[in-house]
LOTORRO-187788 format. One record per residue (C-alpha): residue in three letters; chain; x, y, z. Coordinates in pm, whole numbers, plus 50000, padded with zeros to 5 digits. Example, Ala and Ser with C-alpha at 12.3 -4.5 7.8 and 13.67 -1.06 7.14 Angstrom:
+------+-------+-------+-------+-------+
: rest : kette :     u :     v :     w :
+------+-------+-------+-------+-------+
:  ala :     A : 51230 : 49550 : 50780 :
:  ser :     A : 51367 : 49894 : 50714 :
+------+-------+-------+-------+-------+
// end
This chain:
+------+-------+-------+-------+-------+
: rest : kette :     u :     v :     w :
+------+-------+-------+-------+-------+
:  unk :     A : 21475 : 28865 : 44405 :
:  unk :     A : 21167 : 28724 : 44625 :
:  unk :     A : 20994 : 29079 : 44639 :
:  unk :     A : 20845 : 29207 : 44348 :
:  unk :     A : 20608 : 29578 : 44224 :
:  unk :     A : 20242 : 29372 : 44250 :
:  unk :     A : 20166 : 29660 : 43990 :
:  unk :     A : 20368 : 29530 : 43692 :
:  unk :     A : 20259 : 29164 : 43823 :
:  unk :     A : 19879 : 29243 : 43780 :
:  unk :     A : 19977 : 29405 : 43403 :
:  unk :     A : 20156 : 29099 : 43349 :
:  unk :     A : 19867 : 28874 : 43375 :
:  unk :     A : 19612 : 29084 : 43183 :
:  unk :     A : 19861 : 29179 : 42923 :
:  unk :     A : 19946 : 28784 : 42912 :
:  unk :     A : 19544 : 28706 : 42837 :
:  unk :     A : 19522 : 29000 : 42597 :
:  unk :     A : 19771 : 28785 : 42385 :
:  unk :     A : 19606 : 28443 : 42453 :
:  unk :     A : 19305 : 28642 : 42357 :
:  unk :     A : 19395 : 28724 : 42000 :
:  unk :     A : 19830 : 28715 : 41981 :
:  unk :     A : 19841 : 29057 : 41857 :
:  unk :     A : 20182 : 29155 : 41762 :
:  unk :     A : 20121 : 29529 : 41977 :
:  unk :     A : 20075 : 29286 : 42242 :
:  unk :     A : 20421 : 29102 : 42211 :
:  unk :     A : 20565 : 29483 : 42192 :
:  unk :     A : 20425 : 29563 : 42551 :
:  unk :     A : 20530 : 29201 : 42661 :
:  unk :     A : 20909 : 29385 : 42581 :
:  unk :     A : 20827 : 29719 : 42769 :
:  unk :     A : 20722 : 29461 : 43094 :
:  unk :     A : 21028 : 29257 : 43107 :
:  unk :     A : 21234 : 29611 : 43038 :
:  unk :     A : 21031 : 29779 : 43328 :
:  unk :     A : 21106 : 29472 : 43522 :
:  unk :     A : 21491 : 29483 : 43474 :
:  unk :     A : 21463 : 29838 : 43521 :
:  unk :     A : 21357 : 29779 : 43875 :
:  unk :     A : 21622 : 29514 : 43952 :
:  unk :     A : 21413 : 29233 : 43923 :
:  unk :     A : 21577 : 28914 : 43769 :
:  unk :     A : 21505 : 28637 : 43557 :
:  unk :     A : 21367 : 28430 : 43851 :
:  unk :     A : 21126 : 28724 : 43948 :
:  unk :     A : 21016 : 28709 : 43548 :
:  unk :     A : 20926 : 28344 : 43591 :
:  unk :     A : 20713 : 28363 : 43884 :
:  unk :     A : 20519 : 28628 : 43780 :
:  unk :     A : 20467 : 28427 : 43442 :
:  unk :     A : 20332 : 28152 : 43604 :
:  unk :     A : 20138 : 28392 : 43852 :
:  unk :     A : 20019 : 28478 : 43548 :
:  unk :     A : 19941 : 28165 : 43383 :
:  unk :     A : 19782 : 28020 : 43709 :
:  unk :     A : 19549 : 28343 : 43646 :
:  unk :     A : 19429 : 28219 : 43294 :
:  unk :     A : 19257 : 27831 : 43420 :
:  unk :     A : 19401 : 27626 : 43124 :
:  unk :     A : 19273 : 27314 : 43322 :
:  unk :     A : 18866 : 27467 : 43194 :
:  unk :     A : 19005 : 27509 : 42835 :
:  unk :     A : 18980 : 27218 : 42502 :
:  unk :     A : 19243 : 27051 : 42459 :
:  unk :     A : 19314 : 27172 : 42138 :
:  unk :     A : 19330 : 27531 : 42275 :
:  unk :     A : 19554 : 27487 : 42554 :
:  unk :     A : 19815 : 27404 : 42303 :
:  unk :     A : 19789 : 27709 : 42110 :
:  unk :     A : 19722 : 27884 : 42457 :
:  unk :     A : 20045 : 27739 : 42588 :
:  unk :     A : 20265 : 27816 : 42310 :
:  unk :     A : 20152 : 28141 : 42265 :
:  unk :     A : 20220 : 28225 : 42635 :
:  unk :     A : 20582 : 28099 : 42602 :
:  unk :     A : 20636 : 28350 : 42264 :
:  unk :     A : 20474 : 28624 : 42504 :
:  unk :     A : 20756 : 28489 : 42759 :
:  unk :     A : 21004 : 28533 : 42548 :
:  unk :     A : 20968 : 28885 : 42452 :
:  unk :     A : 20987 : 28969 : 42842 :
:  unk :     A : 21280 : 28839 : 42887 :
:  unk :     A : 21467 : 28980 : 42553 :
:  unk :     A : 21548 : 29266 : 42762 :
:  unk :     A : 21650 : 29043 : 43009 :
:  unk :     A : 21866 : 28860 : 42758 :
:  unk :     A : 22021 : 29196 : 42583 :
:  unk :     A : 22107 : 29308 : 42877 :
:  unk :     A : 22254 : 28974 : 43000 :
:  unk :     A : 22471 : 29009 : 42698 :
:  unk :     A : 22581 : 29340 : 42711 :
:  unk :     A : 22726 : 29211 : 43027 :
:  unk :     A : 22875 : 28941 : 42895 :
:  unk :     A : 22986 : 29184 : 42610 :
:  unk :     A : 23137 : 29438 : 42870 :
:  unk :     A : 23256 : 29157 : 43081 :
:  unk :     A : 23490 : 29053 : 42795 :
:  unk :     A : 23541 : 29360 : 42681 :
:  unk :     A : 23679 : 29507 : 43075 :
:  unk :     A : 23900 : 29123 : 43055 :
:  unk :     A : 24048 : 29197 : 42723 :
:  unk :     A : 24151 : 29586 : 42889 :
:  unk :     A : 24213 : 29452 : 43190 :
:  unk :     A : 24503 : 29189 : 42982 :
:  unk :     A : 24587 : 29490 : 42792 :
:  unk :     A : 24650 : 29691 : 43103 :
:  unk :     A : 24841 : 29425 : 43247 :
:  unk :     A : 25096 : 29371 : 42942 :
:  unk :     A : 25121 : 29745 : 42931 :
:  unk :     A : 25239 : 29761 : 43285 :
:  unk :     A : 25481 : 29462 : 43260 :
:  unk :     A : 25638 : 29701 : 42958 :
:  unk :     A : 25635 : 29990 : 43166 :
:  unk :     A : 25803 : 29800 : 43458 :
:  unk :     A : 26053 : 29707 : 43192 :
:  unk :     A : 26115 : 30030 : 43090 :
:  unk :     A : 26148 : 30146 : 43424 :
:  unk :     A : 26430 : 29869 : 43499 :
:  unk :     A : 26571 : 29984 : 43194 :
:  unk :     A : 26554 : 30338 : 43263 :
:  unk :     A : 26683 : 30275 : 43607 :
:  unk :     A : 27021 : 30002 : 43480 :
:  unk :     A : 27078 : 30327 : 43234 :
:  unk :     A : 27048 : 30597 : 43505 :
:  unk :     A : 27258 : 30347 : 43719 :
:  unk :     A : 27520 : 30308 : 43484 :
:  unk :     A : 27528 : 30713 : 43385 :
:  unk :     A : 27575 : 30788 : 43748 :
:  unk :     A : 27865 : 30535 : 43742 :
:  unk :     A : 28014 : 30653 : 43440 :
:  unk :     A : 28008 : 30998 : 43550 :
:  unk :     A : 28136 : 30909 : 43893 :
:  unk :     A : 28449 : 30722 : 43793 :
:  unk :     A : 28530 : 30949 : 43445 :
:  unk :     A : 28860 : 31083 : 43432 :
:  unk :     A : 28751 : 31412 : 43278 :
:  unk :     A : 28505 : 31648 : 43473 :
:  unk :     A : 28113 : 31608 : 43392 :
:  unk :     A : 27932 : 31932 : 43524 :
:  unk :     A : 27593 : 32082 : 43490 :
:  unk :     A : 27591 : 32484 : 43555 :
:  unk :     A : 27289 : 32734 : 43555 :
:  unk :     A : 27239 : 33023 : 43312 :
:  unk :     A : 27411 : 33225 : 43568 :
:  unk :     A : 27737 : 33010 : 43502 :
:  unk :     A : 27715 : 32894 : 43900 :
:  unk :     A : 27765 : 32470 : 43944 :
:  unk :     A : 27470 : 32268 : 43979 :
:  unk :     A : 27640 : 31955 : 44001 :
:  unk :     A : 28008 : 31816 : 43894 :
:  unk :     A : 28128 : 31496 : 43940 :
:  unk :     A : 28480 : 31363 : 44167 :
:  unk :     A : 28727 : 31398 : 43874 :
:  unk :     A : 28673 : 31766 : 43971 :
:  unk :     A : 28895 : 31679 : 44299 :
:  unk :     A : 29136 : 31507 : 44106 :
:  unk :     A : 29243 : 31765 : 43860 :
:  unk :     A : 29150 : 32106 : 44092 :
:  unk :     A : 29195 : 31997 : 44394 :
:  unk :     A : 28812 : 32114 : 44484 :
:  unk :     A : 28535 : 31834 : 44619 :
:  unk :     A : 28190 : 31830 : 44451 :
:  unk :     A : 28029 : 32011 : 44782 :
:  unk :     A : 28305 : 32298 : 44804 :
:  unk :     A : 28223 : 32367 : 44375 :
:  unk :     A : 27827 : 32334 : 44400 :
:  unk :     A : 27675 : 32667 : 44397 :
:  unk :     A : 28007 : 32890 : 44322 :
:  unk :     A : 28020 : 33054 : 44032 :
:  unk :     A : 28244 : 33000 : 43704 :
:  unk :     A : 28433 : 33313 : 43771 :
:  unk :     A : 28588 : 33205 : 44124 :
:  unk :     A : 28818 : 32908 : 43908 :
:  unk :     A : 28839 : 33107 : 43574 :
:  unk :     A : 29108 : 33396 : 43515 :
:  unk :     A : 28937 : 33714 : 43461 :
:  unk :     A : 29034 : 33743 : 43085 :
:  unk :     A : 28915 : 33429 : 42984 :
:  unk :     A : 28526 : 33529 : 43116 :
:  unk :     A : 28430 : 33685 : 42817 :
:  unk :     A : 28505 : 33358 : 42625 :
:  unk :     A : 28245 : 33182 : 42849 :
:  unk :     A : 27991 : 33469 : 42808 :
:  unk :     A : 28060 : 33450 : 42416 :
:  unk :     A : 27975 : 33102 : 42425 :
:  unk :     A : 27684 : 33092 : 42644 :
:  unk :     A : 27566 : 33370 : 42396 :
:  unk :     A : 27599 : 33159 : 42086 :
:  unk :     A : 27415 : 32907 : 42231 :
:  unk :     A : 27132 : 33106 : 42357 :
:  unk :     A : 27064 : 33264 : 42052 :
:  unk :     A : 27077 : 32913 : 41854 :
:  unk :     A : 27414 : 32955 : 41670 :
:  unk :     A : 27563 : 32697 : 41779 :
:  unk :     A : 27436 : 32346 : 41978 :
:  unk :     A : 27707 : 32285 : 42121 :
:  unk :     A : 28069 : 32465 : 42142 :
:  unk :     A : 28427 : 32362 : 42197 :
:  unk :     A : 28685 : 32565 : 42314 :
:  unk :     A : 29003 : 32545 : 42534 :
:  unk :     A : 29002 : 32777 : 42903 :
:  unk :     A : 29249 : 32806 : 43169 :
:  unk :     A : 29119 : 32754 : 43492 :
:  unk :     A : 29288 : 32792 : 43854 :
:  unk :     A : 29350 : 32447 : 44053 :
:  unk :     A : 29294 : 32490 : 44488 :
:  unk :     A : 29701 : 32506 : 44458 :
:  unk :     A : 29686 : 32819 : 44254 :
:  unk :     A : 29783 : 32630 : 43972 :
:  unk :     A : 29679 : 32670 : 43622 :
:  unk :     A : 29547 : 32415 : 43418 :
:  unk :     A : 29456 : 32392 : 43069 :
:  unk :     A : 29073 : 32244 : 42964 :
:  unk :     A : 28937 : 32136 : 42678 :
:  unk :     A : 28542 : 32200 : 42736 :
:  unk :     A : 28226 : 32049 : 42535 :
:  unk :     A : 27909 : 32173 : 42662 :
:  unk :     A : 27570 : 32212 : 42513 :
:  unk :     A : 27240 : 32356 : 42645 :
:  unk :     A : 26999 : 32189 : 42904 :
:  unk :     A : 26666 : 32240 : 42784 :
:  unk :     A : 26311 : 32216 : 42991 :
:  unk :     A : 26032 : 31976 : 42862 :
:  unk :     A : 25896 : 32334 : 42694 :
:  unk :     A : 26227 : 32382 : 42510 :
:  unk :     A : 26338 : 32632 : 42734 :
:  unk :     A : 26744 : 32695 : 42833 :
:  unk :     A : 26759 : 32618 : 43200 :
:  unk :     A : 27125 : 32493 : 43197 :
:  unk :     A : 27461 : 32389 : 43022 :
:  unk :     A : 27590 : 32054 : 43069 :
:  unk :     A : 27983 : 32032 : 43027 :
:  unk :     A : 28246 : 31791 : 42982 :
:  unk :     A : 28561 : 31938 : 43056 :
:  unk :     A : 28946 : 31723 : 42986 :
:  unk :     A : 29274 : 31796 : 43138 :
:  unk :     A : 29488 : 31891 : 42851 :
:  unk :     A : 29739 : 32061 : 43048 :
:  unk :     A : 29998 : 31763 : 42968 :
:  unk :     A : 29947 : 31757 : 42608 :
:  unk :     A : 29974 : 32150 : 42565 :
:  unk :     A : 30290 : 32131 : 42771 :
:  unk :     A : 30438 : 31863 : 42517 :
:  unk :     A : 30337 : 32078 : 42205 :
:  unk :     A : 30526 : 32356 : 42352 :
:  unk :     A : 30826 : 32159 : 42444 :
:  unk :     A : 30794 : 31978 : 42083 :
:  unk :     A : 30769 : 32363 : 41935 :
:  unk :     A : 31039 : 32436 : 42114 :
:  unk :     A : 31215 : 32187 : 41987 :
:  unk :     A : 31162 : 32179 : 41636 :
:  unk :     A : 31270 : 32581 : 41643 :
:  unk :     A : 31615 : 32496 : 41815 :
:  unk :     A : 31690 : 32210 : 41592 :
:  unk :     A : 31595 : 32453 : 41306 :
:  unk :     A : 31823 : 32696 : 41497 :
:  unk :     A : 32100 : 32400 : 41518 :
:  unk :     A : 32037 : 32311 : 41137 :
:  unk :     A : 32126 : 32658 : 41041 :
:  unk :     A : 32426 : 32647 : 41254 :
:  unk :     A : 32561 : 32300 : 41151 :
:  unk :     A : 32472 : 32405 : 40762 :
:  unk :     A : 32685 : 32742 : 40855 :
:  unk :     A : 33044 : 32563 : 41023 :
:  unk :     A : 32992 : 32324 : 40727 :
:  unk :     A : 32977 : 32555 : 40483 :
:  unk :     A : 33287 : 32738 : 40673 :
:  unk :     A : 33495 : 32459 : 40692 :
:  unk :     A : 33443 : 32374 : 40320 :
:  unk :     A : 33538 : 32742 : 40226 :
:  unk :     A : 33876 : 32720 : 40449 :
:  unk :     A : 33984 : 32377 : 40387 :
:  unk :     A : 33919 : 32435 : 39998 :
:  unk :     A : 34138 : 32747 : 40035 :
:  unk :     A : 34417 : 32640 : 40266 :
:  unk :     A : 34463 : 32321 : 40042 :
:  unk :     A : 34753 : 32195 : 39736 :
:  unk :     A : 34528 : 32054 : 39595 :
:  unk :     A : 34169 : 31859 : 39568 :
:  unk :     A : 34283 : 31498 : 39683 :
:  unk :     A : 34449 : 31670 : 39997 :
:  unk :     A : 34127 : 31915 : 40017 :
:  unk :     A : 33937 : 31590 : 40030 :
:  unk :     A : 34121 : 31398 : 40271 :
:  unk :     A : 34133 : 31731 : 40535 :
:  unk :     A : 33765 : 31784 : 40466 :
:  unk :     A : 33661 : 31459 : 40536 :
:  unk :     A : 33815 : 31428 : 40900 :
:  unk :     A : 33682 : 31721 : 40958 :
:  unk :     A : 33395 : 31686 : 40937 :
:  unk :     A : 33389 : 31323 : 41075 :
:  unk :     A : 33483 : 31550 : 41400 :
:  unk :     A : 33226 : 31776 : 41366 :
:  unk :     A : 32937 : 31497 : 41322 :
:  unk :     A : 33130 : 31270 : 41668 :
:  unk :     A : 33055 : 31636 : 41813 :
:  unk :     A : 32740 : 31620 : 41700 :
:  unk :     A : 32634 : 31261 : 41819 :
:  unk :     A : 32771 : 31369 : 42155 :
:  unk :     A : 32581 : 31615 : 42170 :
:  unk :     A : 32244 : 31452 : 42048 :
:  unk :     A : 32317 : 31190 : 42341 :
:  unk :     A : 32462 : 31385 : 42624 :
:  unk :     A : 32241 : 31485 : 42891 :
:  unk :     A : 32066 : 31842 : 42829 :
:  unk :     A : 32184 : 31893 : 42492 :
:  unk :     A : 32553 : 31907 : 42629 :
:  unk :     A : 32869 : 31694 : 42514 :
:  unk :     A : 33094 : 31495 : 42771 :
:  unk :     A : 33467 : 31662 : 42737 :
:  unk :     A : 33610 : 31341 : 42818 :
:  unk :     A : 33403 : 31154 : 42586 :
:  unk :     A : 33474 : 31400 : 42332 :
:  unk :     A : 33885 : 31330 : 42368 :
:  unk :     A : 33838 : 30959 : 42377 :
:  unk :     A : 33601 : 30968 : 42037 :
:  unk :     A : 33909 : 31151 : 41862 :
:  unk :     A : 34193 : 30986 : 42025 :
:  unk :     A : 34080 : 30588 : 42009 :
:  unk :     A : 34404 : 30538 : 41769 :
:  unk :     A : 34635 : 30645 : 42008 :
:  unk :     A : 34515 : 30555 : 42337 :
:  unk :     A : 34832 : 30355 : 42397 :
:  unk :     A : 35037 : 30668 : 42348 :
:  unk :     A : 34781 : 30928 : 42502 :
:  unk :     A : 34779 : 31061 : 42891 :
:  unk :     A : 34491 : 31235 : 42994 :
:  unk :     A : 34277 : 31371 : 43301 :
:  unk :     A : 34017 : 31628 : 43479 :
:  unk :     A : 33681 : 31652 : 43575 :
:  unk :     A : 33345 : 31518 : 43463 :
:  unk :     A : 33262 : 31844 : 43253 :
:  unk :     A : 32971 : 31891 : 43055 :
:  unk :     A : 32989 : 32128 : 42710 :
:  unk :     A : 32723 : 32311 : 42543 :
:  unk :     A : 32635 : 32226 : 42195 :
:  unk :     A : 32805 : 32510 : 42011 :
:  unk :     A : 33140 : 32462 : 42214 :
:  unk :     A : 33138 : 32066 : 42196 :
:  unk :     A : 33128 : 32091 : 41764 :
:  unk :     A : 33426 : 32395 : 41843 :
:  unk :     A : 33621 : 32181 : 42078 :
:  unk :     A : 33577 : 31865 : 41874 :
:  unk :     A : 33723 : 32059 : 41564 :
:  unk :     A : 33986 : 32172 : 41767 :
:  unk :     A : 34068 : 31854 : 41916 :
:  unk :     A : 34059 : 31700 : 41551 :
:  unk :     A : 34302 : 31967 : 41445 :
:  unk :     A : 34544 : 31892 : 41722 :
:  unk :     A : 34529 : 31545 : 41625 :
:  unk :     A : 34625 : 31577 : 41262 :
:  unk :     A : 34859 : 31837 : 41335 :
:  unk :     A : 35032 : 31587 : 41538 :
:  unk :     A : 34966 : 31269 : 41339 :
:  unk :     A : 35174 : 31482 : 41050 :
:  unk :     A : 35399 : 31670 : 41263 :
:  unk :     A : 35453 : 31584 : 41616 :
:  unk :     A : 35415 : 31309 : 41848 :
:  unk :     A : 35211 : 31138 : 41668 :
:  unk :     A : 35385 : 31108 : 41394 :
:  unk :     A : 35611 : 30825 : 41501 :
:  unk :     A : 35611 : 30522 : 41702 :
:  unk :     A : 35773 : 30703 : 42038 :
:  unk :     A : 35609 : 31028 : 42072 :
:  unk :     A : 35289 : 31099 : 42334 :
:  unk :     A : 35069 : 31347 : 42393 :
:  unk :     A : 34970 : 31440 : 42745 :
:  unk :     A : 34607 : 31626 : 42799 :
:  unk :     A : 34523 : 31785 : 43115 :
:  unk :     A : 34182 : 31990 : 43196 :
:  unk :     A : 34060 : 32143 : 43501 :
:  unk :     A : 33885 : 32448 : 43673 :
:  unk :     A : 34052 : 32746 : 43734 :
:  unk :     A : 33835 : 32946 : 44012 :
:  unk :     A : 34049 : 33264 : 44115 :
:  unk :     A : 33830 : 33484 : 43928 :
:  unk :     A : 33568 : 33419 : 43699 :
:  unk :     A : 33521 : 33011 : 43718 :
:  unk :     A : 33698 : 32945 : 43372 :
:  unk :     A : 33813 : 32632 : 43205 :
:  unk :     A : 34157 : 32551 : 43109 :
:  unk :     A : 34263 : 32300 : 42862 :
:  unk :     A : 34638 : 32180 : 42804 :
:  unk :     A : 34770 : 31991 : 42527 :
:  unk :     A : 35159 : 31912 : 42596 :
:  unk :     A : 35361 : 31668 : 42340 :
:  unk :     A : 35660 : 31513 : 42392 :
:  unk :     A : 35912 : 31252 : 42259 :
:  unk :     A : 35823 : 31351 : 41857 :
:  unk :     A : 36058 : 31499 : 41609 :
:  unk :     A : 36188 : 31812 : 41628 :
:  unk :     A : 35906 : 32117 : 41532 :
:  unk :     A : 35857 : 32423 : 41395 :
:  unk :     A : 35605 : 32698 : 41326 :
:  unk :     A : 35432 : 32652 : 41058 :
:  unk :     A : 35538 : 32879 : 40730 :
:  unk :     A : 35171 : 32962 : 40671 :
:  unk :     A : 34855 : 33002 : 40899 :
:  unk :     A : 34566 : 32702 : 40800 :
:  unk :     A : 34202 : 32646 : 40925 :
:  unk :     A : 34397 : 32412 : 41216 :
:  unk :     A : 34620 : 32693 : 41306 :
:  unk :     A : 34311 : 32944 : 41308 :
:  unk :     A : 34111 : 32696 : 41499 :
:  unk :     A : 34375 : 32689 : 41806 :
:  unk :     A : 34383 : 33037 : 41801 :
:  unk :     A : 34048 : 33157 : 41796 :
:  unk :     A : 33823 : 32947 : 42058 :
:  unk :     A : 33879 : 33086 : 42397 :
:  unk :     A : 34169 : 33228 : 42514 :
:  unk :     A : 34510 : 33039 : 42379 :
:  unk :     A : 34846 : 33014 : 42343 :
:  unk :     A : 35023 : 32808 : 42118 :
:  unk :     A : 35456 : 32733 : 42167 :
:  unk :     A : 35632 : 32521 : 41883 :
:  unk :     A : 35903 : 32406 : 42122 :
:  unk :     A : 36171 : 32160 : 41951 :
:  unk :     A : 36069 : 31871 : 42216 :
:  unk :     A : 35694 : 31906 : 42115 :
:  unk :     A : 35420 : 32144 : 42077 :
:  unk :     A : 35273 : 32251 : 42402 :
:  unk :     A : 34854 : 32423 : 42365 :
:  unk :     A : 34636 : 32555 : 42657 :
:  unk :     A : 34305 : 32730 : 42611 :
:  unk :     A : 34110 : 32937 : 42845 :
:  unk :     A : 33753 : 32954 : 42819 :
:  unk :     A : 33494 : 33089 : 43086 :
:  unk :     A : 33305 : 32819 : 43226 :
:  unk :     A : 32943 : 32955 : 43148 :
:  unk :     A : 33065 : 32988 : 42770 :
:  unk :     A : 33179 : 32635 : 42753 :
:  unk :     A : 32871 : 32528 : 42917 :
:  unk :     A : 32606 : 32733 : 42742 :
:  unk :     A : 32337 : 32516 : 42667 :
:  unk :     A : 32412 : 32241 : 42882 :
:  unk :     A : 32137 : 32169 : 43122 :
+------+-------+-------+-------+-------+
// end
């Protein structure tokens, strides 16, 4: 600075011959207070040298020995130096703080490049949330404690039929049946009052087509930076499908338990009769062995067919594939149920062997002619005819067997022993023949 206090000059220079005087240590000390005076006023270290050799112009070293003016000289440059030590501890406390403000300002620097990072990061994770909640296939919703939507995501179109607008700010209760509210209040409950985190439970809930569909819901508590509930957050999957399938699979497993039971019951029947009605075990074998090759073709027929139901026709040709070359037969594409196909095929088996033993079968001339159609005068009823011609000559049998019981007790029949072949019909209402049928 070029302007300086002519006060702390004028101390200067006497305090500066004080010391030349007799280099009193006291005297260095208020040398220090100057040059901190100085800096205190905002001189520099330029301003300090001028008023030194202000100063030193002051003392005449040009009238002093020789031999003094080299003590005098170095003692003014020790009295120099302790001026400027402020000068110099304050210089570096600068240089101190200078560094020190560098090192934050690098340390401020590399702690916003991580922040930036983590802000990218944050962002890419938000980014892909939003995406992953935007394309999921099951609903992602937030509600308030109220149970009203805060936000849901699209899948909420896709499986009720409602967009994200037309859901935000309704409440729960306008998609959930009545009954079922209490299992949402239960749950919020639970959670509230720190039972549970998070619950799982299964809800019906009504679609925009009045349709009910079955969710599986995971949801867990929002909480506040505090700790405080201000939400639920719930993921909610379309189990409708799979619930469906368990019932039909339930279903199923009780009807073929149902079947079983049956099946296990005609066997055991059959077994009984053809045990009873037989000479002995060889023939008991033999008749017990067709029979109940007919009952399982019956029951592969039925396993296959359409619905649970046996063709009629595919029934006949199963039975009769020995004798197709001697064997007439025709009707309509019928369907039977289950228990009438395994009655039918025992029937038709029985037919068979009678024949095969008896009738037309029995030689190398006779045939049997089959007819079946729909009789619809009164009650729609099936009719079955079984007609043989060209055997040997018949007659009733002497005693009643399971194959004479059989003809005579499905349906309606009638049964002639006619000495140019035996001639069968049966007469069975449609809906009986067809129970179970789809």
């Amino acid at each position: 600075m070029s302007r300086h206090p002519t006060k702390l000059s004028a101390q200067y220079a006497v305090r500066l011959r004080d010391f030349l005087a007799e280099e009193h240590e006291r005297l260095l000390v208020q040398a220090y207070e100057l040059g901190r005076k100085l800096l205190g006023r905002g001189l520099g270290l330029l301003d300090l040298a001028r008023i030194h050799q202000q100063a030193l112009a002051s003392c005449r070293f040009s009238s002093w020995p020789t031999g003094e003016k080299e003590r005098a000289h170095n003692a003014a440059e020790s009295f120099l130096m302790a001026a400027l030590a402020p000068f110099e501890a304050a210089h570096r406390g600068f240089r101190e703080a200078n560094l020190r403000l560098q090192q934050l300002n690098e340390a401020l620097q590399h702690r916003n490049a991580e922040l930036a990072a983590m802000t990218h990061e944050l962002e890419e994770s938000e980014q892909h949330y939003r995406e992953l909640v935007e394309h999921a296939n099951d609903i992602v919703a937030t509600l308030d404690l109220e149970l009203r939507f805060v936000s849901v995501n699209p899948a909420a179109e896709r499986i009720l039929g409602y967009t994200s607008a037309e859901m935000i700010g309704t409440p729960l209760a306008q998609y959930v049946p009545p009954e079922q509210l209490a299992t949402h209040a239960e749950m919020l409950r639970r959670k509230l009052q720190g039972a549970e985190v998070s619950t799982r439970y299964e809800i019906e809930i009504s679609t925009k087509s009045k349709e009910r569909r079955v969710l599986e819901v995971n949801s867990k508590l929002i909480a506040d930076p505090t700790g405080k509930p201000v939400g639920i957050h719930a993921i909610a999957r379309d189990i409708s499908d799979r619930k469906e399938g368990d019932a039909r699979q339930l279903l199923l497993v009780r009807e073929l338990q149902h079947r079983t039971k049956n099946i296990l019951a005609v066997i055991q029947a059959i077994t009984t009769m053809t045990l009873k009605g037989s000479k002995d075990l060889d023939s008991a074998q033999e008749t017990l062995t067709g029979r109940l090759h007919a009952l399982s073709h019956a029951q592969d027929f039925v396993a296959k067919g359409p619905g649970g139901g046996a063709s009629l026709r595919d029934l006949l040709r199963a039975e009769l594939s020995s004798f197709e070359s001697r064997i007439e037969f025709a009707g309509p594409e019928i369907v039977l149920g289950g228990s009438f196909a395994q009655n039918f095929a025992l029937l038709v088996h029985e037919l068979v062997t009678n024949s095969v033993k008896h009738g037309a079968l029995k030689g190398g001339r006779g045939r049997v002619v089959i007819r079946w159609w729909l009789d619809e005068e009164e009650e729609a009823t099936l009719r079955f005819s079984w007609v043989e011609r060209d055997g040997p000559q018949i007659a009733p049998p002497e005693r009643k067997g399971m194959g004479t019981m059989l003809m005579t007790s499905v349906g309606k029949s009638t049964v002639a022993y006619h000495p140019m072949g035996l001639e069968y019909e049966l007469r069975v209402p449609l809906s009986e023949a067809t129970l179970g049928s789809a």
